[in-house]
C-alpha positions as CSV (number, residue, x, y, z in Angstrom):
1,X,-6.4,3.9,-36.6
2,X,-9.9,4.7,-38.5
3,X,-11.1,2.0,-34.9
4,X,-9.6,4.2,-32.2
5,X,-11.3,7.7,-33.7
6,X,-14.7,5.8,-34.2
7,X,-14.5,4.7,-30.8
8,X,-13.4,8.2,-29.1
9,X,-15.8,9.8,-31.4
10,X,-18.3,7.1,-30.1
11,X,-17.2,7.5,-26.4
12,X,-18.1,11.4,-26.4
13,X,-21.1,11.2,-26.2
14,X,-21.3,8.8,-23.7
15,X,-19.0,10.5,-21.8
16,X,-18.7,13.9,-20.1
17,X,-15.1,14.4,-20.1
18,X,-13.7,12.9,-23.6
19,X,-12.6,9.6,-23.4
20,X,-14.2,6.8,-21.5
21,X,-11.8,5.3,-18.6
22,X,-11.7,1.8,-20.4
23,X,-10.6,3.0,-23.9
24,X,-8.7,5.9,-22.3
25,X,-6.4,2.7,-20.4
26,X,-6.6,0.2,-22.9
27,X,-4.9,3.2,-25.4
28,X,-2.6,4.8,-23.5
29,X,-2.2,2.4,-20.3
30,X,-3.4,2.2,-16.5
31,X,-1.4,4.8,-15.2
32,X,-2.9,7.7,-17.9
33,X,-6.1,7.1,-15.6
34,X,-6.8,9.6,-13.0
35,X,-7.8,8.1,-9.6
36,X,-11.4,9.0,-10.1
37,X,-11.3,7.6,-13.2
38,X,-9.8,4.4,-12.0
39,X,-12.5,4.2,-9.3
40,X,-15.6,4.7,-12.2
41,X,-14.2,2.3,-14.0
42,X,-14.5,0.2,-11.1
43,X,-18.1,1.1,-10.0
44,X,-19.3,0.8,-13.7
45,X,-22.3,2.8,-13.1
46,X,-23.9,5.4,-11.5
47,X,-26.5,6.3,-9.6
48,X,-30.4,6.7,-11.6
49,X,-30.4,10.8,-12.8
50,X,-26.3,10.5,-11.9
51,X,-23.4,9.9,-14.4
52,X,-20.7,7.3,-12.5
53,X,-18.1,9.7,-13.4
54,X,-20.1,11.9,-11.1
55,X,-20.4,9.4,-8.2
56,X,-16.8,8.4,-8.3
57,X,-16.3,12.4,-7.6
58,X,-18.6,12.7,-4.9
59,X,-16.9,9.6,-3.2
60,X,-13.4,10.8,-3.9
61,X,-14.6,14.1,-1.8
62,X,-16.4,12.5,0.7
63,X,-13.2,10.2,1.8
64,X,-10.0,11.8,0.4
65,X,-8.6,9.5,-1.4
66,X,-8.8,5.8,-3.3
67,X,-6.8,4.9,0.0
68,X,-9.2,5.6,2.6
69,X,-12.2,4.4,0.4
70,X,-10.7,1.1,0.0
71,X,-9.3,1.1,3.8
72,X,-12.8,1.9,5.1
73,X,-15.2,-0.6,7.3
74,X,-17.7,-2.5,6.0
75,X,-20.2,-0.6,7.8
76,X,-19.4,2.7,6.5
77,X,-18.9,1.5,2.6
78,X,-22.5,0.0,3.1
79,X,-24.5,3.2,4.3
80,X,-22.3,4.9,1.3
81,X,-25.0,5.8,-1.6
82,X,-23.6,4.0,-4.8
83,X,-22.0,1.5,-2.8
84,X,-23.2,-1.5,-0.8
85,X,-22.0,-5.3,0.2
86,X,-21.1,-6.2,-3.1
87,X,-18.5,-3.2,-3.6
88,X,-16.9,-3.9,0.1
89,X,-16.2,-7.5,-0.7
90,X,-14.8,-6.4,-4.3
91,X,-12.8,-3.7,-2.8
92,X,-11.3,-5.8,-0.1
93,X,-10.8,-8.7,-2.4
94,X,-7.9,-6.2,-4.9
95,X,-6.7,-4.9,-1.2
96,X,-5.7,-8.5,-0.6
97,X,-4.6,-9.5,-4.2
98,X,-2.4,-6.6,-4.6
99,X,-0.4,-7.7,-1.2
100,X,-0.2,-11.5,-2.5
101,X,1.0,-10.0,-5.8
102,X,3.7,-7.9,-4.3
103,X,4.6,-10.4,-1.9
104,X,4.9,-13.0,-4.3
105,X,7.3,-10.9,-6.2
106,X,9.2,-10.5,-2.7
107,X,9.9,-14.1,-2.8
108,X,11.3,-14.5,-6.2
109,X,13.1,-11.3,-6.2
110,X,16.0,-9.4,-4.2
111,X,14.2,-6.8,-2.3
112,X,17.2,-4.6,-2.6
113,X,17.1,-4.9,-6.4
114,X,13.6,-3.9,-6.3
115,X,12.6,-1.8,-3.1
116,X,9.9,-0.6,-4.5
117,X,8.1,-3.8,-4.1
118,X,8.8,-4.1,-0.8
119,X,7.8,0.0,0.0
120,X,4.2,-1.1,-2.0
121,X,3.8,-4.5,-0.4
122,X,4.2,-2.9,3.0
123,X,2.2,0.2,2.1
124,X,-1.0,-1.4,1.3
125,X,-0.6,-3.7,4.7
126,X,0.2,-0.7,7.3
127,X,-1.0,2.5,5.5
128,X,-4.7,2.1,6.5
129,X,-4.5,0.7,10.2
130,X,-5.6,2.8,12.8
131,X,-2.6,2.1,15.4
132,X,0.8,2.0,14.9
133,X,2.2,-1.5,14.0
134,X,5.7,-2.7,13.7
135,X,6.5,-5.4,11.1
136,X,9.6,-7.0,10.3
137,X,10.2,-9.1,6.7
138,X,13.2,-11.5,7.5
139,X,14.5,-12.3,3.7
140,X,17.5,-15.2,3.0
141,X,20.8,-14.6,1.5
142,X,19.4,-13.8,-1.3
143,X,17.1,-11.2,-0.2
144,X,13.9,-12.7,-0.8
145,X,11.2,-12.9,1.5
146,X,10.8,-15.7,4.1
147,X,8.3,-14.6,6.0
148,X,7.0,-11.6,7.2
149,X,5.5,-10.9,11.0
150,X,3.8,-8.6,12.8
151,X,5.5,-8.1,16.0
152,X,4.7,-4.9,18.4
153,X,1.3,-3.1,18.3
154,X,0.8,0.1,19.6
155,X,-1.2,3.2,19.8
156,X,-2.5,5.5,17.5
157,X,0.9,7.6,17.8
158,X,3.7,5.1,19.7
159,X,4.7,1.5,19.6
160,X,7.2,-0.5,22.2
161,X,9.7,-2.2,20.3
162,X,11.7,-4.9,21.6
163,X,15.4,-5.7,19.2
164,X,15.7,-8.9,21.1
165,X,12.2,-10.3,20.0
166,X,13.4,-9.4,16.4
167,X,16.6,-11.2,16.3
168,X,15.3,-14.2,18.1
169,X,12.4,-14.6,15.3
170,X,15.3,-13.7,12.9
171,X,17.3,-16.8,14.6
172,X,14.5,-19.1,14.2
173,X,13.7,-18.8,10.8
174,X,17.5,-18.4,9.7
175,X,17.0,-15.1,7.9
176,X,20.4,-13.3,7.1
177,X,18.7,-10.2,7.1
178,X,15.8,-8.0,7.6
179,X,13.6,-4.8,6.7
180,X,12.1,-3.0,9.6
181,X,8.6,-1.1,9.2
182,X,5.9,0.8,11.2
183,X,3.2,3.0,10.0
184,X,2.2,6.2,11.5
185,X,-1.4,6.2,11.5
186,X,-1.8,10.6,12.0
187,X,-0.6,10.5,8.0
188,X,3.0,11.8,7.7
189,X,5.7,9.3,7.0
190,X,8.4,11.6,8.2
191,X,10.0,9.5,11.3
192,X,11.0,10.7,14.7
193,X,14.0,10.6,16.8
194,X,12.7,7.3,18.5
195,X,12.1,5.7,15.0
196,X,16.0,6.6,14.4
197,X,17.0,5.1,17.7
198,X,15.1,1.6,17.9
199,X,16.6,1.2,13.9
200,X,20.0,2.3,15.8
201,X,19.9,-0.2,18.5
202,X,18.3,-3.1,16.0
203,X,21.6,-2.6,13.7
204,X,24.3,-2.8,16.7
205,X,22.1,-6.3,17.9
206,X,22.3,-7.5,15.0
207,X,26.1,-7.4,13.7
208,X,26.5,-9.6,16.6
209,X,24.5,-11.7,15.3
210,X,25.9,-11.5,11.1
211,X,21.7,-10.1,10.5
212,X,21.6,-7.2,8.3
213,X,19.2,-4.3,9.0
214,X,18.6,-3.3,5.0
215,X,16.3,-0.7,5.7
216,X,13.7,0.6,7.7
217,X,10.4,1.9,6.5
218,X,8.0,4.5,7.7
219,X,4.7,4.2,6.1
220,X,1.7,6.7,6.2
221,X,-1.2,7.5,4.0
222,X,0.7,10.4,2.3
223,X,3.9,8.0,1.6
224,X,6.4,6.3,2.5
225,X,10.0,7.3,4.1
226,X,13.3,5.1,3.5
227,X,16.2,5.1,5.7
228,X,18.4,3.7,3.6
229,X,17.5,6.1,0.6
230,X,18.5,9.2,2.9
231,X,22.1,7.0,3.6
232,X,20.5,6.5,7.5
233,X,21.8,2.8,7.2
C-alpha cells in the first residue's frame, strides 16, 4: 500500500493530470484509461518544450478520434508532428493484431455466445474503409468461424449485393450458417430500407438451402447496429 502512494506521489510531479497512464492501468485496469491517455501511453514522449500528454491532445483534435488516427494513411501519419514511419508501422501492426485476436476467438468460440467478438472483429476490419464493403463470415454447426470473405465493394454510400454469390460460397465451404456485414463509410451505423431488404431476400435463399442468416451487421465509425438485437431476424 505504502508502494502505490509513493509511486502516485512520485507520478505528480511528473505528470500534469495526477496519475501517470501506466500506473493509472496497471492499478485500476485498461479500461480506467481515457482514449488520450491510452494514445500517450502509446507515443511515450512528447515533443522537446511539449508534455506527451499534451501531444496525444493535440492529435486527438486534429483527427477525432483513436479510430481515425489509427485508420489514417501512411502519408498523412508521417507529415503528423510527433509522429513518423515508426508510429505508422506500430499503429498498423495492433490494427492487425487485434483482428487476429478476435478472429482467433471466432474460431474457438460460438459467435452467438459471444457477439460481441464478432461486432469488434468486424468493426476494426470495415469501420475505417472509405467505400462501402459487404463481408460475409460463414461459421460451422457450431458457430465458429470458417472463413470469412469479402464479397461486394461499392461506393462511398451503396453496394450491389448478390444472395446467390453468398449461398454458393456458403455451399462450397459447407458453412451451416452465416453473419452478414457492411459498413457505411459517412459514420452512422443506422441501416436503410435496402440494408433490411438484401438481409430479407438472403434469409428466404437461404432456408432453401438449411443456411442460417444469424445476424446482420451495420458497422460505422460511431458504432455498430445488430439486426438481430432489434428482433429484425
Amino acid at each position: 500500500m505504502g508502494d502505490d502512494k509513493d509511486m502516485a506521489k512520485r507520478n505528480k510531479k511528473e505528470w500534469p493530470y495526477g496519475l501517470a497512464p501506466r500506473e493509472k492501468l496497471t492499478l485500476l485496469g485498461p479500461s480506467a484509461l481515457s482514449d488520450t491517455e491510452l494514445l500517450a501511453l502509446f507515443l511515450r514522449t512528447g515533443l522537446p518544450g511539449s508534455h506527451v500528454i499534451h501531444l496525444a491532445e493535440q492529435l486527438m483534435a486534429r483527427f477525432g478520434s483513436l479510430d481515425k488516427l489509427m485508420s489514417a494513411d501512411c502519408k498523412t501519419l508521417c507529415a503528423t508532428k510527433g509522429l513518423g514511419p515508426s508510429k505508422y508501422t506500430q499503429l498498423q501492426a495492433i490494427r492487425e493484431m487485434a483482428q487476429r485476436y478476435y478472429g482467433s476467438h471466432l474460431m474457438r468460440e460460438d459467435a452467438m455466445t459471444s457477439p460481441n467478438i464478432a461486432q469488434n472483429y468486424l468493426q476494426i476490419m470495415l469501420a475505417h474503409r472509405e467505400r462501402e464493403v459487404f463481408v460475409v463470415l460463414f461459421l460451422n454447426n457450431q458457430h465458429h468461424l470458417i472463413k470469412h470473405m469479402e464479397l461486394f465493394h461499392g461506393s462511398v454510400n451503396s453496394v450491389e449485393v448478390h444472395p446467390r454469390e453468398i449461398l454458393r460460397e456458403a455451399l462450397k465451404v459447407n458453412a451451416a450458417a452465416i453473419i452478414l456485414a457492411h459498413n457505411h463509410p459517412s459514420g452512422r451505423a443506422e441501416p436503410s430500407r435496402a440494408d433490411r431488404e438484401v438481409t430479407e431476400q438472403v434469409v428466404k435463399a437461404g432456408l432453401f438451402l438449411d443456411i442460417r442468416v444469424l445476424d446482420h451487421l451495420v458497422i460505422g465509425a460511431e458504432g455498430c447496429v445488430s439486426f438481430a438485437e432489434r428482433g429484425w431476424l
